[in-house]
Each structure stands twice: as C-alpha cells, then as structure tokens.
N, C-alpha and C positions, 0 to 999 in steps of 0.2 A: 504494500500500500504506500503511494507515494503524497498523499494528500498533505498539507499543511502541518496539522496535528490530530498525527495518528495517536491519538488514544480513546480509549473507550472506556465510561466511565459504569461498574456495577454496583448496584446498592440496593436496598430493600430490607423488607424482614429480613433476619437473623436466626440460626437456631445452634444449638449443640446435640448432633446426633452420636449416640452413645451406642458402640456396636459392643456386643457380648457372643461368646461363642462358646461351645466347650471345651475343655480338656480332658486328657484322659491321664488316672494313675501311670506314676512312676516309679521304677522299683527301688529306686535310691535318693539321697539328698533330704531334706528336712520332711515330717513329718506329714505335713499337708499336703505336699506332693502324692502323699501315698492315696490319695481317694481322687475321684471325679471331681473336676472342678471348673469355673468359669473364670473365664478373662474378658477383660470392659477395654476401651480406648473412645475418646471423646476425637470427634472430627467435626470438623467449622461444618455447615448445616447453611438454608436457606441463602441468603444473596452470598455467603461467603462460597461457597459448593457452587453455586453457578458463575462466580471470579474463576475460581480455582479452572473449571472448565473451561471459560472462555480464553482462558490464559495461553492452552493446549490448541485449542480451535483456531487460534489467528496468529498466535504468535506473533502479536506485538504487546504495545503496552498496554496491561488493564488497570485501573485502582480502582480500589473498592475501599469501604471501611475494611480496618482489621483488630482483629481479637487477639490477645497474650494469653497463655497459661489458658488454655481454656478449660483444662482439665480441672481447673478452681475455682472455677466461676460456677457459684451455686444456682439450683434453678429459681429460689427465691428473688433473683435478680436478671437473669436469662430464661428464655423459654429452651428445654431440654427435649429433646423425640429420643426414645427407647426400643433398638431391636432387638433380636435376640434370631443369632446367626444359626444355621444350618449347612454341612455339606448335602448338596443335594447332584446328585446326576448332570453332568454339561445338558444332555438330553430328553427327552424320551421319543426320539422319532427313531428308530429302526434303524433308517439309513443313513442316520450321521454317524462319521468317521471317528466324530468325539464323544458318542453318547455317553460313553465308561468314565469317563473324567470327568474327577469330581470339584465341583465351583462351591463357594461360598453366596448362599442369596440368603434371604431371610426368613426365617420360618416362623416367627410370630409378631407382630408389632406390637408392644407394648402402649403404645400410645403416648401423649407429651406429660410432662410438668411443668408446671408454668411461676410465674413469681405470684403469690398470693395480694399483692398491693402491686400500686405505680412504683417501679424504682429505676433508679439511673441505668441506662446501658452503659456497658463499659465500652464504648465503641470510638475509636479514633480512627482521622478520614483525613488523614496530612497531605495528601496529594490532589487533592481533589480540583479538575481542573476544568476552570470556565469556558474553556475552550473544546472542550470533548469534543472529536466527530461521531460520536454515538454515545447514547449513553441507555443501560439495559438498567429493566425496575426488576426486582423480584415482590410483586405486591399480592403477600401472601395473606390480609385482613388481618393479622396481626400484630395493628397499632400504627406501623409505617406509615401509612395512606393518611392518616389524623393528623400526622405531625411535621407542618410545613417547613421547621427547622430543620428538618434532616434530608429534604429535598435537595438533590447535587445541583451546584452553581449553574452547569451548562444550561440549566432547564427554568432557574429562577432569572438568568441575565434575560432582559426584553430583545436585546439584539441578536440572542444566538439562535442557531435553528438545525440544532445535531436532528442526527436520527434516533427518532425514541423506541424502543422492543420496550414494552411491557407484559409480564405475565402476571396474568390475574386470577384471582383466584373469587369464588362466592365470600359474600355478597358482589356480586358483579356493578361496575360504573357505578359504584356511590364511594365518598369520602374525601377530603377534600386534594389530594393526589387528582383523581381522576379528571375535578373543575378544570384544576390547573392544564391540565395536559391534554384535554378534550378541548379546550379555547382556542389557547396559548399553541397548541403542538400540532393538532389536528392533521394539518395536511404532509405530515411527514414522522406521522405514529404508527406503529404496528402494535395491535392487541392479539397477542397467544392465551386463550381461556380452553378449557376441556370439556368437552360435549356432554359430559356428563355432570358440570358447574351450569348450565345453558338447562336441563334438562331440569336439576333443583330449582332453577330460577322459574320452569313454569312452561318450561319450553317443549311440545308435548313431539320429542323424536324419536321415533322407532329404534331397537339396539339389537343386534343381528339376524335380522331377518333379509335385505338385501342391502347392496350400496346406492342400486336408484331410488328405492323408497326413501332412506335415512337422505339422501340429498335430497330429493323434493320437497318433501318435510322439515327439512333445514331453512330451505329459500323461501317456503310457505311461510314459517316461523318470521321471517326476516320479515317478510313485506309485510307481514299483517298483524305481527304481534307487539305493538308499541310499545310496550310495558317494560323491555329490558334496557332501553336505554343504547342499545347497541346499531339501531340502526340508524342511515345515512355516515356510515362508518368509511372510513379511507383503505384501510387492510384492517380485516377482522382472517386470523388463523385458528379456527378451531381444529381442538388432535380429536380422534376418533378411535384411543387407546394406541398400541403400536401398531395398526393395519389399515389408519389412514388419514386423511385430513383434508380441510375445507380450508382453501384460499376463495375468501367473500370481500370484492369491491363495490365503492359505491364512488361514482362522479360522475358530477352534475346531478340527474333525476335519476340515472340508471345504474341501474345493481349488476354484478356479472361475479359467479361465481365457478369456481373450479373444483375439483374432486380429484383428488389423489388416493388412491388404492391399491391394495395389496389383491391382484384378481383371484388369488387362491383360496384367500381366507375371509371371515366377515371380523365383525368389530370383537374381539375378545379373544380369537385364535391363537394367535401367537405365545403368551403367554403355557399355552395350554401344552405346549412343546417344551417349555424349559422349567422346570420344577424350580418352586418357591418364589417368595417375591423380591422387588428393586424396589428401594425409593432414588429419588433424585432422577427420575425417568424427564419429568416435564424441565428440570434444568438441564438434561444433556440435549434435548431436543431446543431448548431456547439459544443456549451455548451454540448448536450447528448452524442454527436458522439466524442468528447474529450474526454470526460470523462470513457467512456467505454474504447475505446482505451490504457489510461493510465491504466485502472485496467489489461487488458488483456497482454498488453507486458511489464505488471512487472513482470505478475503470468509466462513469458517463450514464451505467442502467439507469432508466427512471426506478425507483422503489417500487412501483407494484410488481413491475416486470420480474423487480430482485427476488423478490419477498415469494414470487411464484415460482421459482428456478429453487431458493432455499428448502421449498416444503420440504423436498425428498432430501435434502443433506438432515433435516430435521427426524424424520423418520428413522430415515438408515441409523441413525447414533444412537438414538434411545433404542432401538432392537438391538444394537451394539450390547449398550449399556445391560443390559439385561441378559445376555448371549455369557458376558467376562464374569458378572455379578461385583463380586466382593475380592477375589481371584482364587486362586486351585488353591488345592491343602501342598502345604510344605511343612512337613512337621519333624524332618529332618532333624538332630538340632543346629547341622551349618549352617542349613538353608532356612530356619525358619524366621519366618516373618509375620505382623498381623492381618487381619484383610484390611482392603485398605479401597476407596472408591477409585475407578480406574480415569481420572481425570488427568493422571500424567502421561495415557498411554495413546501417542496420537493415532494408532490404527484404529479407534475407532470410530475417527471420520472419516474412516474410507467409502467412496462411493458407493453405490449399488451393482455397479457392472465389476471391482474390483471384489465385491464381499456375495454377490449371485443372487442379491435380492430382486425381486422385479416388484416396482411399484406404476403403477400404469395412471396415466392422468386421462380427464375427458371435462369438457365445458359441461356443465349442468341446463339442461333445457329449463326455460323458465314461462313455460306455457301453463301458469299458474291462472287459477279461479280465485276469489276469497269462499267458494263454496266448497273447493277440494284442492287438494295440496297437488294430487297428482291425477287430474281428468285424464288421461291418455296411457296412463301405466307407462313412461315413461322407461326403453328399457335399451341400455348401451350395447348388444347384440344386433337390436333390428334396425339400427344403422347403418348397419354395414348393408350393400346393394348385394342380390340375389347374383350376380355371377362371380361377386368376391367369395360370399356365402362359401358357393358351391368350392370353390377354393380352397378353402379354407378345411371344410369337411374332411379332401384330399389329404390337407396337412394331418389333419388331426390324425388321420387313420396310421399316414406314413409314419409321423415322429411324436405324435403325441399333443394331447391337446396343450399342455403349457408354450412348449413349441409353439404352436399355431396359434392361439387364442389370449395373445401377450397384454391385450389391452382390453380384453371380456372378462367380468366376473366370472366363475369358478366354484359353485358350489361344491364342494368336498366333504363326502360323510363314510368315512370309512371306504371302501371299493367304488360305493356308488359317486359318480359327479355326475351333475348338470348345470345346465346353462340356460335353461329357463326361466325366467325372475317368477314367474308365477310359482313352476316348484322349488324353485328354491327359497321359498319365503314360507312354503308352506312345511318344506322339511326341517328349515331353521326355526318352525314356529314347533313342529313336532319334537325336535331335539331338546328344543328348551325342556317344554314341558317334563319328557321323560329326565333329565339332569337333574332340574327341579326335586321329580319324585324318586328318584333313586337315590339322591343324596340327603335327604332331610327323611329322615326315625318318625315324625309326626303323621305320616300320611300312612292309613290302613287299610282303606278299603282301595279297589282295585282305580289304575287310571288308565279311561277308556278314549280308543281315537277309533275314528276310521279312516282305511285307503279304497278309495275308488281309480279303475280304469278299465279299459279295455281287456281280454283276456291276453295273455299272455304280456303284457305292457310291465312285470317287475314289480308288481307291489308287494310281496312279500321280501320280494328280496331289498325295496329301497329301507321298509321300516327296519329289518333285520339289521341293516350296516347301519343305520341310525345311532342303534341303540349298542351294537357293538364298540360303536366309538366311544361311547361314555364308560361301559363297564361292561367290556367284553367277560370278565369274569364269573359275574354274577348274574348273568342272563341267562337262562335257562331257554332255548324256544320248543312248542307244544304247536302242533297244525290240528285242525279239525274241520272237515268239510259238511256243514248241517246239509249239504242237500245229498249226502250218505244216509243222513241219521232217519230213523224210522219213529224213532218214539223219544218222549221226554227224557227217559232212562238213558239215551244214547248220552243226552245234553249232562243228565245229572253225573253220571259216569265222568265225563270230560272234566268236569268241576273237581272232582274226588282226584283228579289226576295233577290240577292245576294247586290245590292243596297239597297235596304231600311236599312236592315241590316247595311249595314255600315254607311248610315246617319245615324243611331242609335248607331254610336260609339262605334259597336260592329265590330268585328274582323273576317266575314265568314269562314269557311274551310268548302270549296266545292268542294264535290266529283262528279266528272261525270263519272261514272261507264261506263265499256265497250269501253270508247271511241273511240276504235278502232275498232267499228263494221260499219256493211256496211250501206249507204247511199247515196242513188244515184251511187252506183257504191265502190269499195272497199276503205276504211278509208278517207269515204266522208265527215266527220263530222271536219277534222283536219281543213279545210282551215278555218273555222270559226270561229275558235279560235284564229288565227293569231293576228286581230288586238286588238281584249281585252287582250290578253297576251302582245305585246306588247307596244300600247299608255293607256291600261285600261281603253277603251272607245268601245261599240256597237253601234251600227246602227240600228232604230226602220224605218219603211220608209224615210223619208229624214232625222231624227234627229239624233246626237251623243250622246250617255249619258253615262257619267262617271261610272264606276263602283266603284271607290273608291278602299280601301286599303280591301285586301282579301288574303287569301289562297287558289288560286285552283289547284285541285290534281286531276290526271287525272290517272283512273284505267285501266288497261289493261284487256281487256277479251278473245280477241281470243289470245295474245302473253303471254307467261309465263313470260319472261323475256325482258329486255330492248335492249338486245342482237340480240333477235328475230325479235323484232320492227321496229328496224334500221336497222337490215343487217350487223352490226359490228363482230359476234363473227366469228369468222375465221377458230375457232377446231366445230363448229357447221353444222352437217351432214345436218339439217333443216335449213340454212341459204337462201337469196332469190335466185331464179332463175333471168336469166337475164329480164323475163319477169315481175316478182316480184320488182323487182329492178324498171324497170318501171313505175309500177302504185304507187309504193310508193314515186319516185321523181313529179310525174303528179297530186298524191294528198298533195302536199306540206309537206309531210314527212321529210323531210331535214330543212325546214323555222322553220315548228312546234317544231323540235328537237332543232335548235338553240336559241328556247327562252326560253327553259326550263334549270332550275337551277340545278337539283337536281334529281335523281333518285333513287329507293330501290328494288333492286330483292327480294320478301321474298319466302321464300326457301319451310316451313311448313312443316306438318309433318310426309312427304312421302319421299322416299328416291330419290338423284336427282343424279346418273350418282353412278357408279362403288367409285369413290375419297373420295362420300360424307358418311363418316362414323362415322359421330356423329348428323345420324339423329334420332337414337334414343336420345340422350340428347333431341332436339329439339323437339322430340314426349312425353317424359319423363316433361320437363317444363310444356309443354301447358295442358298435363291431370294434371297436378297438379290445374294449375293454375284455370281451368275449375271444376273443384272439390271444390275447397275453395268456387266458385263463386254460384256452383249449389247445393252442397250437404256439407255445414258444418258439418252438425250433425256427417258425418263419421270420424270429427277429436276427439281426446282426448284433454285435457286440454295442453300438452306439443305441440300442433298441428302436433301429429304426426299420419298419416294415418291407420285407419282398415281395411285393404283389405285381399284377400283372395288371396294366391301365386298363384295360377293359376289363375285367373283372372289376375292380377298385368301382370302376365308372357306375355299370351297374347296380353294383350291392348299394349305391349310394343314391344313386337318382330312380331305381324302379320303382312305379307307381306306391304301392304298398306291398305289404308284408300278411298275405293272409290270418294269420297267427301272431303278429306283432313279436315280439323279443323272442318268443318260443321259433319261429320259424326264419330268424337270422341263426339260430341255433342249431336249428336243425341242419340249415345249408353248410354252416363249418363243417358240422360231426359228419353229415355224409358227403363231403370232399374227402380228395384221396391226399390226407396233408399229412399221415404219419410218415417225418422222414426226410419230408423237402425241405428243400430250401428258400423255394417262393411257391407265392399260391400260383399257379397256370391257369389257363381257361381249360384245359385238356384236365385237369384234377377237379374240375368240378362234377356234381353227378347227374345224373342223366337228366334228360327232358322230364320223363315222366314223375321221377322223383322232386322236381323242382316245382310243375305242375301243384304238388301239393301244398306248397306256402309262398305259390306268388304267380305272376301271369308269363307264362314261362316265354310265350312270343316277344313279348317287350322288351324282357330280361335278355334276350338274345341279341335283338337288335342292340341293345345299350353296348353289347360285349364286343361289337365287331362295329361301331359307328364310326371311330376312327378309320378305318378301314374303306369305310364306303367314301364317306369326305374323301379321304386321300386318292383315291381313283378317281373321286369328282372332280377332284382340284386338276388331279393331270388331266380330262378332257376341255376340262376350262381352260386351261395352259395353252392348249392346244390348235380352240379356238380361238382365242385371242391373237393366236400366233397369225393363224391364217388370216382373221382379218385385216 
C-alpha cells in the first residue's frame, strides 16, 4: 500500500478470553502433577483479537488500544469470556487427508464475567492516529458504542474521511457510535452484522432450507421492513454463518444486492465437518474483509466494488479459522506449547483457488411484491438457457456434478443430491425436523412426514440418506407395504415390530409404502394411524402399547404429490371432485394431515409440467450417481466417466423413463458393463429389453443423431460446393 498514511486504526469493545484445557497425570515431579488437571492462559479478546488479526492480514501498521499483564486484570474491572478446550478430530469427512489429526477447538463455552459496577478500563491508545486511512470498530454492545471519548481521532476530526468497517453486533444501529458514523461516515462505511443478529432484531429469514429463499427474504426484509434502521445503507455485509454472505447496496433510490455461497452446502454445514467450536470467527472474517478493502481502494476500486471482491477473502479465513482451531496437540515436553489463536499464521488468508474452497457468487433478482418476498420462486438453476442446460447434464454425468455445476446450489444429504430449490427446501425442511427429534430426550411419541412421487422417483431412498446423515447409527429402517396387508392384524403386527426396536434404543424409520391405497373403501388405512401419530400409542384388543420414539414416513402410491393428496393445489386440472373431497374428509384425510410435520414432493427423473426445465440436471445426477454405485470400473482414476456420446446423449435427453429411477436402473444392470472400460452402444441390451422402460424408437434415434447430422452436413458441403 502506497497511500499517504498507511495505517489503520482498530478499537472497540474489549475482552479477556481465558482458554483452559486438560492435562493429563505425570509419573514424576511434584505431587499435583500426579492426577488430571487443567491449565488457563488469558488472551486479548474483542477489538484486541481482531488488531492482532489485522496485523497478519495486511501487514502494515495497525494500532489499537493495548492491554498489560492481562493475566491480572480482574473481571470486576474487564469483561472476561470462558472456554474450556477440547482435542477434537481435524475432521469428520471420510475423505480428508487430515481427518486423524487432532486440533484444539472448544468444547464448552462457559460464558463471560463481567465487572459488577462502572469501573475504569485499563486501556491505553498512544498511537492513535488522526490521520488513519481506515479505521475498523469492533462494536460488540458492550458499553463502547455509549462512550464518545473512546471514539478514535480519525472519525471524530470533521475533515477526515478514512474508510470505516464496523462490526456490529445486536442491539443493531442504536447508541450513540452509530449517530456519529451513520451522519458523519455514511458514504464510505461498511456494516459486517450476522444474519442471525438481523433475525433477533425481527427480521423474519429462513435458515437452511435454500440460498434463493434466504436471499429473497433478505431483500424482502430490506425494502419493507423499516424498523431496523439499516436500510438506505451504503454497504451493508451480512455473514450467513461460514457458507455465505450478502453484499447489500443502496445508491440513490436503488438497492442491489449480491449473494455469495458455498453451492455445496446451506447455512450451518460446514461446521458440521469439523468437531467442536471457534470463537473469534466474525473477527477473522472482518480482519480479511478489511484488509482486502484497504488494498483495493488504495490501488483507485471504488468501495462497493472492494467491499464485493472482499466477501470471499472474508469467508475463506473464518472457514480457515475454524479448519486450525486452537492448533494440534504437542505434548511432547520439547515441543510443547499452549493453544494459542492462529492470528500469527498468514496461511490462513489464502485464497479459495489456493485452499479448494469454491464459493460461487450471483446478483439476487429483486422482483419483489410487499405481498411476497419471493412471487416467482426465484431459482439460480433456471437461469441458465436450455442448450447450456443440456451441457451441463453432459458435465455432470462425465466428471461430476461439483465439476459442472460450480455456481448452482447443491443440495447434499448423504448419497442423495439435488438441485431443485423446490426439493431441496423440502429435504432441508425434512432434515431439520428429524435432527430436531433425534437429538433432544423430550420428544416420545413418534415424528411423522410424508414423501410423495411418482413410482419409482426414490423416495424411500431420499428420506433414508436424510436421516443417515444425522445419525446413521441409531437409525434402525423397517419397510411395510399396506397395500400387502389384509387385515388390521397385519398393521398391528408392524407396530409390535417398530416397538421392540425402540426398546432397543434404537431409533425406527418406518416406511409404510402406499399408504394411500384402498381399504375397506378409498384411503381406509388413514384412520389408523390417527392415534399412534398422535398419543404414540396402539391398541392390541383391549390393551394400549406405546410405540416409543420413531420415525414414520408415510409413502404415497396412488398421489404423486402432496398436493394431490389433500386437495390443496388450486392450478391442479387433477385436483378433487366435490365427491373426492368427500370420501377424503369421511376417511379422516384432514385429522391425518394435521398431525403430520413435514412433507417432500420428489420430482425424479421425468419431466413434471411444461416450467420444469432442469429435469434433465435431475436425470443427469441420479445416472451419475447410479453408475458410481453399479459400475465403477467405467470411471478412470481422475473419476471421470467413459461413455460413449450417443449413449450419454440418449440416456439424457429420451422422452421419459417409463418406470422413473427404477428403469435408469434397470438399463445399467442389463448393459453388458461387467468388465469394461467404457459404456459402448454395442453393451447396451437389446431393443426388446429397452422397450420395457422407455420408447425404444426415440432412444435409438438419440444414439446415432450425431451420425445422421454428420452425413447431413457432408451432402450440404457438397451442395454448396456445387452451387
């Protein structure tokens, strides 16, 4: 940085974070050594931890206020935060290289102390300079914000006009900080708040269900919600935990927002890969996002431009931060050391293309109502134009969808992915729930969803990886098909089976397939389910027996959709007759529906109305996925696919799939693929076999179209010659 005067100036709240960890007996040396025991070490905390950072980040000069002896500084006088350390696994993904190595994060927060009355900080600020070309707030609501004597020069001189980062924290834009710097600073401030401060404040945003929802719903928030104080804002940065964040501008009348995301994961994933917790997440991410900003509007950026290039340096460092923790056990006695925050360690602003993260950015449509947030289902997929589409499909089959689909969300549950915001909000809405009830002792009676789709469309198999992802352990799964069942005794039996189970302190997911088939008269089976849905209790002749804590998932056979079920969809030509309507309120259709939590249309890999035009994606996934599972040998070492372009073409664009998911399944297992090394058109099976899960004419044609084209194109050649 070559500007006048390079410095930047940090300040704000204060804390003393006090790390504690274990040890373990010694067999020698004094007395105390010989049992288990704890070690404490005090480190600078709140604006000092985010100096400390910035220090690493830019490499030039920072000052901040500074603390002596902090080790003595009682919390009667300082505000004190309390953790209490853990080794925990660098990992828990499979395929990291580092999963076995063991990091220091934190395995329980004890929470602060604080000083019981006003008393002096002990804080000195010798350096502080009027001249700062930046200067960062840490305004953590605790007291800073109130007290205008402690406000750094650059920001109180009328002449000066640094760049301001502030992170703030709830109560959001109130105290008298904020006047100052909302007046005074306004057109060259940057506010970093967390979606989750925005959310206490009133702000009503969706939290992992998809990334279009949660942005539409952000911008909704913006335009209509006057009550935070935050709109007609210059750069507003909000984080979306470590998986994404909202760059929100406003100049002149118009608002323009951006979205940055991690396409693999939603708002809270990442975490869910590295055991235990961080703090000091939202200073190493202010730390990046400073720091970039300073370099870019020295080199001439305008600020919002910087402040939009920053996001991702912001990201990448707190998933950093979180990756190091505290750092590895050394307990050597040469080697050892305490844990210590890795704010010395500059690799962890290394970019994204250097560290393999992929964060993908896209403008947020703002085709906003004040009657709905998101009239159009707004969905960064069906962007993209149908001959990319098809493209793309391609990709996905040959190398994989992250390959291909670098800037589409990514639903990921276990084996299953999609890329359709509809199901993917609906399995992120399923996930919760089951996390919800699997993880919390309080809930006894059974928690009930349904999945509807088409036959063979994978619905057992989507809720299955669901719920594997949370507690593949403790999941027990039980199938049962009522349109087998003859009599109530089949039902009551099924029950007796889903019980043992759970006195075995396992966890059932139980499917009753069809549920909605006839039984004594049309969807005769619902009332039965009434009272184990909801006391969690059957009836054997005169006795009541508890079912215990379960998951039953109740499949639809004769309805596709849940839509169908109920009667609800309103644009639905197929919806019920008045007579329909009848036998569905006479067999308690309405009771059963209200004790159900949770519901999942899955779509599969036929195309579903004229709108839905990334069903190829969705057809493009599943033979991927179906290929890894049935025929490895046809990948190469980079797992990238040997197929044969007509084939590929085919499998991909043929009309439909008689049998949806069951007859892309069928067409693997009867190719002749044990063995090869690419799929051929000569390994596939015969006409007649294909006949039975698709239009086998079509499916020919697609396999030889290249073909025809290229003869075409040579007598066109030809003619053109001659004229």
């Amino acid at each position: 940085m070559e500007s006048k005067n390079p410095t930047i100036v940090v300040t704000g709240d204060v804390c003393i974070d006090w790390l504690q960890w274990p040890t373990n007996p010694e067999d020698a040396g004094l007395n105390w050594k010989l049992y288990s025991g704890t070690r404490m070490t005090a480190k600078p905390g709140g604006a000092l931890l985010l100096a400390d950072f910035m220090r690493t980040a830019t490499g030039i000069t920072v000052v901040s206020p500074q603390l002596k002896n902090i080790d003595k500084i009682p919390p009667k006088v300082l505000l004190h935060s309390n953790a209490e350390l853990e080794l925990f696994p660098y990992s828990s993904d499979r395929r990291d290289m580092d999963k076995d190595r063991m990091v220091y994060r934190i395995g329980r927060c004890r929470g602060f102390t604080g000083p019981t009355a006003d008393a002096p900080v002990l804080l000195s600020f010798e350096d502080d300079d009027p001249r700062a070309y930046m200067v960062v707030l840490d305004d953590a609501g605790n007291g800073f914000r109130d007290d205008e004597t402690r406000l750094p020069l650059a920001i109180q001189d009328e002449g000066a006009k640094p760049i301001v980062v502030c992170k703030m924290h709830r109560p959001l834009a109130s105290g008298d900080l904020w006047d100052h710097i909302s007046k005074k600073h306004s057109e060259r401030l940057v506010v970093v708040v967390t979606a989750d401060d925005l959310r206490a404040s009133g702000m009503n945003i969706s939290r992992s269900l998809s990334w279009e929802r949660t942005a539409k719903e952000f911008v909704w928030q913006m335009a209509y919600n006057a009550g935070l104080g935050l709109t007609g804002f210059t750069n507003l940065v909000v984080r979306f935990g470590l998986e994404g964040a909202i760059h929100y501008t406003f100049a002149g009348d118009h608002a323009t927002a951006r979205l940055y995301f991690d396409p693999t994961m939603s708002e809270g994933d990442f975490t869910h890969n590295y055991p235990g917790k961080m703090q000091g997440i939202s200073s190493v991410f202010v730390a990046a996002l400073a720091a970039r900003i300073a370099v870019l509007c020295d080199c001439g950026d305008p600020l919002s431009d910087a402040v939009g290039r920053a996001v991702r340096d912001g990201l990448n460092a707190s998933r950093e931060l979180v990756r190091r923790g505290f750092g590895t056990d050394n307990t050597e006695p040469e080697h050892e050391h305490e844990p210590e925050y890795p704010y010395t360690v500059a690799g962890i602003y290394l970019d994204s293309e250097q560290r393999g993260d992929s964060i993908a950015d896209v403008a947020i449509s703002d085709q906003n109502t004040a009657e709905d947030a998101d009239p159009q289902s707004w969905c960064i997929l069906k962007e993209i134009n149908d001959p990319v589409l098809e493209r793309i499909a391609y990709g996905i089959v040959k190398e994989g969808e992250t390959a291909a689909l670098k800037n589409v969300p990514i639903g990921n549950f276990g084996k299953l992915k999609s890329v359709d915001r509809n199901e993917i909000e609906s399995f992120h809405s399923i996930k919760n729930l089951m996390r919800e009830y699997i993880e919390s002792e309080s809930y006894t009676r059974p928690l009930s969803i349904a999945v509807f789709g088409s036959p063979g469309s994978g619905k057992s198999f989507g809720i299955t990886e669901i719920a594997k992802s949370i507690a593949s352990g403790r999941i027990e799964i039980l199938k049962f098909n009522l349109s087998q069942f003859d009599s109530k005794a089949d039902l009551i039996s099924a029950f007796h089976k889903v019980r043992d189970l759970a006195l075995e302190g396992k966890i059932p997911l139980v499917f009753f397939d069809e549920f909605d088939s006839d039984f004594n008269g049309k969807l005769g089976w619902l009332k039965y389910f009434l009272e184990p849905m909801q006391d969690g209790k059957f009836m054997e002749r005169e006795t009541m027996h508890p079912i215990g804590r379960s998951i039953l998932v109740f499949a639809g056979g004769i309805n596709n959709t849940f839509e169908r079920f109920s009667g609800d969809d309103a644009d639905d030509a197929n919806t019920m007759d008045p007579e329909e309507e009848r036998t569905y309120k006479d067999a308690k259709g309405p009771d059963f529906t209200s004790r159900l939590r949770g519901y999942v249309n899955i779509r599969g890999p036929n195309q579903r109305g004229s709108d839905d035009t990334v069903f190829l994606i969705r057809r493009a996934m599943l033979l991927r996925s179906l290929l890894e599972e049935k025929a490895d040998n046809l990948f190469d070492s980079r797992k990238h696919l040997r197929i044969d372009d007509g084939v590929l073409r085919a499998m991909i664009n043929v009309k439909s799939y008689k049998h949806g998911t069951r007859s892309i399944e069928a067409i693997i297992e009867m190719s002749m693929l044990n063995g090869r090394r690419s799929w051929e058109q000569a390994y596939l099976p015969a006409k007649e076999q294909l006949k039975l899960h698709l239009d086998e004419e079509s499916f020919s044609r697609l396999l030889v179209s290249d073909v025809i084209l290229g003869a075409s194109g040579e007598r066109l050649a030809e003619a053109i010659h001659d004229r």
